[in-house]
N, C-alpha and C positions, 0 to 999 in steps of 0.2 A: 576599810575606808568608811566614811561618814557617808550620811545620805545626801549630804551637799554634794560629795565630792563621790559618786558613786561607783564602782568598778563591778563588772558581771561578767561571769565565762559562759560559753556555750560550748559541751562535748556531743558530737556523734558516732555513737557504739558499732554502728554498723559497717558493712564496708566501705570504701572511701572515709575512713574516718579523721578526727581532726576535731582540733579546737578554735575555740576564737573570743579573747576579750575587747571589753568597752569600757570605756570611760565618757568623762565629755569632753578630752580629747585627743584619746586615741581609738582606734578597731583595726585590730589586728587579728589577722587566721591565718591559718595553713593546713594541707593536709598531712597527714602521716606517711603518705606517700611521697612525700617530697623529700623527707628525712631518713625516713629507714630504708630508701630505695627498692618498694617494693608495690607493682602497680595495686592498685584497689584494695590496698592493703586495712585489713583496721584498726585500735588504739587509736590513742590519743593521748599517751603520756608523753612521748614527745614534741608534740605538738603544744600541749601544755605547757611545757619548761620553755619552748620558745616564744609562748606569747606573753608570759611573765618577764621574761628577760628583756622580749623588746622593749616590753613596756615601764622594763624600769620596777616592776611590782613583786611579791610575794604571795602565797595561797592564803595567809593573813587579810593580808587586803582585798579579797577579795568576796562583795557580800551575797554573791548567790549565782550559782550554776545550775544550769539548766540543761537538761541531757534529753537525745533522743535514739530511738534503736528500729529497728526492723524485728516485725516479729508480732504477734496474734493482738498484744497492747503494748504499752509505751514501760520503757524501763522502770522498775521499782528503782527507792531509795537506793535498796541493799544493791541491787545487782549491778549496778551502778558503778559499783569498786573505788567509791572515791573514799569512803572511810577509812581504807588503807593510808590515807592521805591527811587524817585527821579530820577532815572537815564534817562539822557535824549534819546532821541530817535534815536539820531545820534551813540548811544552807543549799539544798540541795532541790527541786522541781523538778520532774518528770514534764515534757514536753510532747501529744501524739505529732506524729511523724508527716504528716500534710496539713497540720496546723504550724511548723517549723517551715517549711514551703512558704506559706502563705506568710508569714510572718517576714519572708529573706524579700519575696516578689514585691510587697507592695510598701516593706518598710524604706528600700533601697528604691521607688520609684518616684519618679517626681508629680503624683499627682493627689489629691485630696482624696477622690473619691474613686473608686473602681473596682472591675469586676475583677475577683481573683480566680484564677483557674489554674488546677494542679492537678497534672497528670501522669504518673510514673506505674514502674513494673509493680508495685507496693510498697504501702505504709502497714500501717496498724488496722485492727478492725478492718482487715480486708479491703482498705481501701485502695483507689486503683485511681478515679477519678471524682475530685470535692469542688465546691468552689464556694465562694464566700464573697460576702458583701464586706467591703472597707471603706472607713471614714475617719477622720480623726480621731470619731469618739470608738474606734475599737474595729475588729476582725472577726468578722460575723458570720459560721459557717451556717450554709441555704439547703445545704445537701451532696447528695453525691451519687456513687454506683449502689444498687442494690448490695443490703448486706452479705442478700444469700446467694447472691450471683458469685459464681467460681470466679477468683483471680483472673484464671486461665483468659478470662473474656474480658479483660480490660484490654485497653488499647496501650499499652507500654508492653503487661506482659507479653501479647501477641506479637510487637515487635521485635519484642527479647526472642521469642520461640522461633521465630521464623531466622532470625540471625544466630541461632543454635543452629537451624539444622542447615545452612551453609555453611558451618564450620568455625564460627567464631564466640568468644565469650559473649555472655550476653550484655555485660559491659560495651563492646565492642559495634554497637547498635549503627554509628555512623558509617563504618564500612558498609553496610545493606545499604543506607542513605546514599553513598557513593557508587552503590554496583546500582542504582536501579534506572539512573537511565541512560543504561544499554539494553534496558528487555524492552517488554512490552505488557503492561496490565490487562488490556485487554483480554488474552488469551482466556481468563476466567474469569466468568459470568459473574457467579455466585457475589455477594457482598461480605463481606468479613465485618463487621458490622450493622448491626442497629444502634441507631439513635433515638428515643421515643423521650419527650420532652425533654431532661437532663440526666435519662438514665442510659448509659452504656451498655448494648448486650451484644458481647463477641461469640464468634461461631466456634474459639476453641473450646475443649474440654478438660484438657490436659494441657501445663506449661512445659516449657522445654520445647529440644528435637520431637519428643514423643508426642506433643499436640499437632504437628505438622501433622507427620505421619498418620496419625488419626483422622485429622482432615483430607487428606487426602484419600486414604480410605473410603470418608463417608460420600465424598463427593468426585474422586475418579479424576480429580486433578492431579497434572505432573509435574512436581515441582524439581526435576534431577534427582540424582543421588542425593543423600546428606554428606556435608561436612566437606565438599567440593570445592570451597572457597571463591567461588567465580568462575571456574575454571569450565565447569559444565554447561552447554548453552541453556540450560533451561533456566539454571540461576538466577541470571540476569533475570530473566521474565520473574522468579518466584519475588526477588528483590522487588522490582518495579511495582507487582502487588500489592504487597504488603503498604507500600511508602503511598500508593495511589489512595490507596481505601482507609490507610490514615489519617493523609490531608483531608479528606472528605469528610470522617468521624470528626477531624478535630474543627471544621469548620463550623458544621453544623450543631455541635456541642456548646462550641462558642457562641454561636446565635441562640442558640435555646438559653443559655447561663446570663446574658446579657439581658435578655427581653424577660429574665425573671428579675435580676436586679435592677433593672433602670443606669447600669451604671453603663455606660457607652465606652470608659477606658480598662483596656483590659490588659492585669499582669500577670502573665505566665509563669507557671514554675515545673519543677517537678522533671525529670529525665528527658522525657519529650520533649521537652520546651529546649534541646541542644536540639533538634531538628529544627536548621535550620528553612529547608526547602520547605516542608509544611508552614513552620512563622510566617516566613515572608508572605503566604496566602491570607496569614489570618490576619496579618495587619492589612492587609486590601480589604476586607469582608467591609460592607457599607455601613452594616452592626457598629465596626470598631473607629471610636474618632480618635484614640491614639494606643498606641502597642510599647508592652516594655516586658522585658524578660532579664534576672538578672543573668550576670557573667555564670555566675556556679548555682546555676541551676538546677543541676543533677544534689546526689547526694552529699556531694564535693561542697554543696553551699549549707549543707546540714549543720554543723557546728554556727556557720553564723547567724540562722534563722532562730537556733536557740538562742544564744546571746539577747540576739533583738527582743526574743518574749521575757527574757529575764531581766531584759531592762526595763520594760513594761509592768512586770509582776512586782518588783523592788520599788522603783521610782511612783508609777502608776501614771508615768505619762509614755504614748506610744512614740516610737522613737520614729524619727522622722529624718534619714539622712540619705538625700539623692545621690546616686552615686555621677561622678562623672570618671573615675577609671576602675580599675576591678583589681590595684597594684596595691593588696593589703599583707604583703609581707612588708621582712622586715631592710633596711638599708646595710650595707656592708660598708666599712672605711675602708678608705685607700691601704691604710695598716693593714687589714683584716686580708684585704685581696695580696698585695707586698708578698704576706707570711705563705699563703699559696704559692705564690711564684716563685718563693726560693725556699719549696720544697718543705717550711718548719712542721714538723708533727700537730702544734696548736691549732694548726688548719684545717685537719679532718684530713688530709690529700690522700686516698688509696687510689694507687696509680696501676691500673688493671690493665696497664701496658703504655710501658715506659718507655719516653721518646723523647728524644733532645727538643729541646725548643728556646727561642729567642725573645725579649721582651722587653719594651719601652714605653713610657708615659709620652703619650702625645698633646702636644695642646689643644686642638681640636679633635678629638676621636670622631665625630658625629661626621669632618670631612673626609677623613681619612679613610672611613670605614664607605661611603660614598664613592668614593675613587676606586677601591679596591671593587665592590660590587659592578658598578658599572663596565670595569677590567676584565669582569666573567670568573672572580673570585666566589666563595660562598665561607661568609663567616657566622660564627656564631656572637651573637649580638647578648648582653649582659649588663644590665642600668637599674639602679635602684630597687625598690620590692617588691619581688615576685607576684604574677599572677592567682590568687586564688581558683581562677576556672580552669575550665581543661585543653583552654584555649590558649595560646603565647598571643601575649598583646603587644609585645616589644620590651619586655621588660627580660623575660629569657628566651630569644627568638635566635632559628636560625635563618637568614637574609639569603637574598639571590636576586639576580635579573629576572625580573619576568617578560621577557619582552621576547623570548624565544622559548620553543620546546627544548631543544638542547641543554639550559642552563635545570630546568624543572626535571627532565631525565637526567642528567650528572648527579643532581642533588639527591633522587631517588636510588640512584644504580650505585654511589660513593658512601651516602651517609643514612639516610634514612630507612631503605631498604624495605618499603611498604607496598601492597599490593600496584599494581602499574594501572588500574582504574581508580584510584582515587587524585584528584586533584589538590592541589597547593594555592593555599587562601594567598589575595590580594591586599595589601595594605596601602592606601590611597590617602593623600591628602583630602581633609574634609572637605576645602573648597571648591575641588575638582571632582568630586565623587559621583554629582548628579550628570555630569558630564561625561563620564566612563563609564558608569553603570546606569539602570532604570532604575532609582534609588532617590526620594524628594523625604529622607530622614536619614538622622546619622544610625551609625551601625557602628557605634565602638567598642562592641565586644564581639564583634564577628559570627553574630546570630541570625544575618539575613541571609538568601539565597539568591538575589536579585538575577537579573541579565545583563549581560555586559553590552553597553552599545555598540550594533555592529558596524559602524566604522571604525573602532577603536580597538575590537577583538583581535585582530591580530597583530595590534602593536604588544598587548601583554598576553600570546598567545601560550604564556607560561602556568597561569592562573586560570586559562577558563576552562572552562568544564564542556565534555562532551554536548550536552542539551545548554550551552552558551550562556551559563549562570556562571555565578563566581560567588566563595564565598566568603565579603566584604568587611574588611577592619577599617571605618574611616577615623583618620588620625587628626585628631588640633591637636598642638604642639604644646597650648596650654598646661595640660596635664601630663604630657609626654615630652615635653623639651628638647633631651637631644635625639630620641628619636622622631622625633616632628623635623627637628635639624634635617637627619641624616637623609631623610626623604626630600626635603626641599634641596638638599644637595645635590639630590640623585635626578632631582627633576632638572636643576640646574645644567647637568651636562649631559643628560639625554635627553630631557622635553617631554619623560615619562613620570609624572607624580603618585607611581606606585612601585613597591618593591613587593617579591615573594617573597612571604613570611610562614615561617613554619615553625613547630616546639625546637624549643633546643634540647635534644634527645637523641638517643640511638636505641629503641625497644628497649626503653628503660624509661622511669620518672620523668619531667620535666630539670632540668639543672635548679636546685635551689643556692647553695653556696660557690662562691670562688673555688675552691677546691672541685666542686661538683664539675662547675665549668671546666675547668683543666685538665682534670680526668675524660671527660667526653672527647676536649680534642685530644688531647694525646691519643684515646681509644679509635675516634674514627676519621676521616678522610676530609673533613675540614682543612680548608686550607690558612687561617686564621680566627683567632676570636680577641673580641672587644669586649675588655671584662671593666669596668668603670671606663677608668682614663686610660687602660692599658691597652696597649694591640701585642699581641701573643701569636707568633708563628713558628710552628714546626720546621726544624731546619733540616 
């Protein structure tokens, strides 16, 4: 394409991998895990093929991709693999890997000027924690962790290591976030952190299980057995640790990075920045006069933080596009969904257990699906373009009553099958949101951790969480239409303007296609799904 008419990709090599093009007016992404059914998976050739296709374009049209990886520095040309592809080399940008952060948090934010903050298990150059000045005129990194400081003592890796040695992937980081308050931090002293102006210095040595253990070692704390998964009581307490002395590092980091740049608003990125119980701290900090973190924060947003720089590096103007949803897949036709339903090969359908099922176009789905939740049904919800983050925003969600533990345990014990200490997010009309929760900003991508108002906690005592937070999707209907419907439906005949929302999944990917959708119910204990116009039930 012309430079009038500009077209850029962005690939990430690393895990969660995934692409994402732009134009001036399209941005499309997805991860690779959505496609080849395989979590944290990496490539990005098919992700590729489908951002081309949404968009209607070709690897011709397109004038420059921009890639980033994991790993000591930022991918070469070669290693890149896109040559295989024909595209030549002059087409092609290396991107470091917390400069691609910085570029997702503050391109996608709505504000001129602010402080960026990026904090993950690691990028390139050992980085762990950067942060950077932004303005129109450019993304200006100020510094970061000490080069020679071991990984180990960032504050992502330590959270990774500590949710190693409870027994989970280090992907798997929110589950610690969810066990922790059942313990108690307290029990140890020590701090798991320094903070000395904008440098990071953690107390591990070693990443992994193996830096616990070391720790505890030198310091004669008992964190349980490893690999326990909750189960242990001390868990709980190692859990609670870890997320205490976090919040604390990530506050006080954030005041330090703010009072060096002058800039009062602050956009997060970077792995960390899916904690949401810590966020919601750092947007209170007096430092902060307004908080923004995008939806695929994690690695998950990699491919589009590329994108963004390469439309910078091509054009020479920084891209400047606030997000107001985080639904940058692509749209299905009624046809596309049809071919699913009656089974045609064209659909991708692999039916990993086959089950009769019934199915009609409804004229209101958004009522109907309304009616059925409020009934104590639980369906899987399916509208328009998929989520990018790791979050269901209503676009592939599975729905339920919140209004009792019952409907939240059916949901757990039939379909989802996840630890019984993690809780299930609330999704709330916008208007009503300061009203149900301690919450005086929106939260549409379900990155705060607020409290739920205690008059109202046991009306959705499906959603709240042990320590009486909840973690909040609030919905305008503008960008979400029929599921903004479905909720004001729901509030309609129960006087509740929130429903439990959860991935549409069974320890598996999030659902991307019709076919995806149909296979999940047939595979699990759903009692319906809403896939466009359609309602789909098992007979």
């Amino acid at each position: 394409m012309s430079s009038t008419n500009p077209c850029v990709v962005g690939i990430n090599l690393g895990h969660d991998g995934g692409a994402a093009l732009i134009t001036d007016t399209v941005m499309v992404a997805i991860g690779e895990e959505r496609l080849n059914r395989t979590r944290y998976s990496p490539g990005w050739e098919a992700s590729l093929l489908y951002c081309l296709r949404a968009a209607g374009l070709t690897l011709a049209d397109v004038d420059l991709v921009a890639v980033s990886g994991i790993g000591h520095t930022p991918p070469t040309r070669t290693e890149t693999g896109l040559a295989h592809l024909g595209i030549d080399r002059s087409r092609i940008v290396p991107v470091d890997h917390h400069l691609s952060h910085a570029y997702t948090a503050y391109c996608l934010s709505p504000y001129d000027t602010a402080t960026v903050l990026v904090v993950d298990g690691g990028g390139n150059n050992n980085d762990t924690e950067t942060y950077y000045a932004a303005t129109p005129d450019g993304i200006e990194r100020l510094g970061g962790n000490p080069p020679t400081r071991p990984r180990a003592g960032g504050i992502g890796a330590t959270y990774e290591a500590f949710t190693n040695w409870l027994g989970w992937h280090e992907q798997e980081a929110g589950k610690t976030m969810a066990l922790a308050p059942y313990g108690d931090p307290g029990l140890y002293l020590a701090p798991l952190f320094d903070v000395v102006d904008t440098h990071v210095h953690g107390r591990l040595t070693r990443t992994h299980a193996p830096g616990i253990a070391d720790l505890s070692d030198r310091t004669g704390f008992d964190f349980g057995p490893p690999g326990e998964r909750g189960e242990h009581e001390l868990s709980a307490n190692a859990a609670a640790y870890v997320q205490d002395q976090t919040e604390r590092a990530l506050c006080a980091l954030a005041e330090q990075t703010i009072a060096s740049t002058g800039l009062p608003n602050l956009c997060f990125a970077g792995g960390v920045a899916l904690n949401c119980v810590a966020a919601d701290k750092l947007r209170r900090l007096d430092a902060v006069t307004s908080y923004f973190a995008p939806p695929a924060a994690s690695d998950r947003g990699q491919a589009l933080g590329c994108a963004l720089y390469a439309w910078h590096c091509h054009t020479g103007d920084l891209p400047r596009r606030p997000l107001t949803s985080d639904y940058f897949g692509r749209d299905y036709t009624d046809t596309e969904i049809e071919q699913a339903l009656h089974r045609d090969p064209r659909s991708g359908l692999v039916e990993r257990r086959r089950r009769p099922f019934t199915w009609r176009r409804e004229s209101d789905i958004a009522r109907t699906a309304a009616q059925m939740i409020a009934d104590g049904k639980i369906i899987g919800w399916f509208h328009g373009g998929s989520e990018l983050g790791p979050r269901a925003l209503g676009a592939r969600s599975i729905l339920a009553d919140p209004r009792t533990r019952d409907s939240a345990d059916a949901l757990n014990h039939r379909i989802k099958h996840r630890e019984l200490f993690r809780p299930f997010a609330p999704a709330v009309l916008a208007d009503h949101a300061s009203t149900w929760f301690d919450l005086d900003v929106p939260s549409p991508f379900m990155l705060l951790a607020p409290p739920v108002r205690p008059d109202h906690a046991d009306k959705i005592a499906g959603v709240v969480h042990i320590d009486g937070t909840a973690r909040v999707q609030t919905v305008d209907p503008a960008p979400a239409s029929a599921y903004g419907a479905l909720i004001e439906h729901f509030h309609q005949l129960t006087g509740v303007p929130v429903v439990l929302n959860t991935s549409f999944n069974d320890r598996e990917p999030i659902v991307e296609t019709p076919a995806h959708a149909l296979a999940t119910l047939q595979a699990s204990d759903l009692d319906a799904a809403c896939i466009g116009p359609y309602l789909v039930e098992r007979s």
